[in-house]
N, C-alpha and C positions, 0 to 999 in steps of 0.2 A: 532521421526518424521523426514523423510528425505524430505524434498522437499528440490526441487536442480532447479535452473533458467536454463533452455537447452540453449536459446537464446535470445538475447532480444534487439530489435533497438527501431525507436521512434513511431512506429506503433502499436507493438505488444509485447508480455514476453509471452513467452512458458515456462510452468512451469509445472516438472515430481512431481506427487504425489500420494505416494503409496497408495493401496488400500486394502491390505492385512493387518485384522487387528488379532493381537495377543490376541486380549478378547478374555474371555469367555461368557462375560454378555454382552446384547446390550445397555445398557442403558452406560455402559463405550467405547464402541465401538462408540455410538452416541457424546461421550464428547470426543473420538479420532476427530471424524470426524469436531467438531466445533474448537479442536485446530486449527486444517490444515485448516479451511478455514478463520480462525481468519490470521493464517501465512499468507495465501495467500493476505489476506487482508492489512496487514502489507507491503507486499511485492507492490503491484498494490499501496498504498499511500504513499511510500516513491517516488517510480518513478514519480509521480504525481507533489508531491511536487518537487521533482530536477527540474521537465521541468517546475511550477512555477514558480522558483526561477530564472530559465533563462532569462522567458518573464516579472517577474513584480516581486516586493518586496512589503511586507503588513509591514507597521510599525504601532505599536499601542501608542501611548501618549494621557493621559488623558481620556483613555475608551472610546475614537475615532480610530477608524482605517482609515487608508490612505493606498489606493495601489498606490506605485509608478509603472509607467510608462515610462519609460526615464528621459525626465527631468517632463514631466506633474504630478500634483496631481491630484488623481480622490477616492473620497467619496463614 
């Protein structure tokens, strides 16, 4: 499975994903196609989380979560 990131800022990810599948049965052809968009999925929530991790930090203690905010705590 090649997918390959073309471009990617903070708007958007252009992502190449081949189409051309080597099965011969569709039903492994359809298990090609939920890899790549499990990847792709992979790919859209790591970005996700980075630009979280910029704007705010979630810390868990006690099976409470707290997102920080600068300096604010917010529940």
């Amino acid at each position: 499975m090649d997918l390959k990131i073309i471009e990617q800022n903070d708007d958007y990810i252009t992502i190449r994903i081949p189409t051309k599948s080597k099965k011969e049965k569709f039903i492994e052809t359809e298990e090609e196609i939920a890899q790549k968009v499990n990847a792709v999925g992979k790919i859209l929530t790591k970005d996700a989380l980075k630009k979280l991790d910029e704007v705010e930090k979630i810390v868990k203690k006690d099976k409470e979560e707290l997102v920080l905010k600068g300096e604010k705590k917010v529940l």
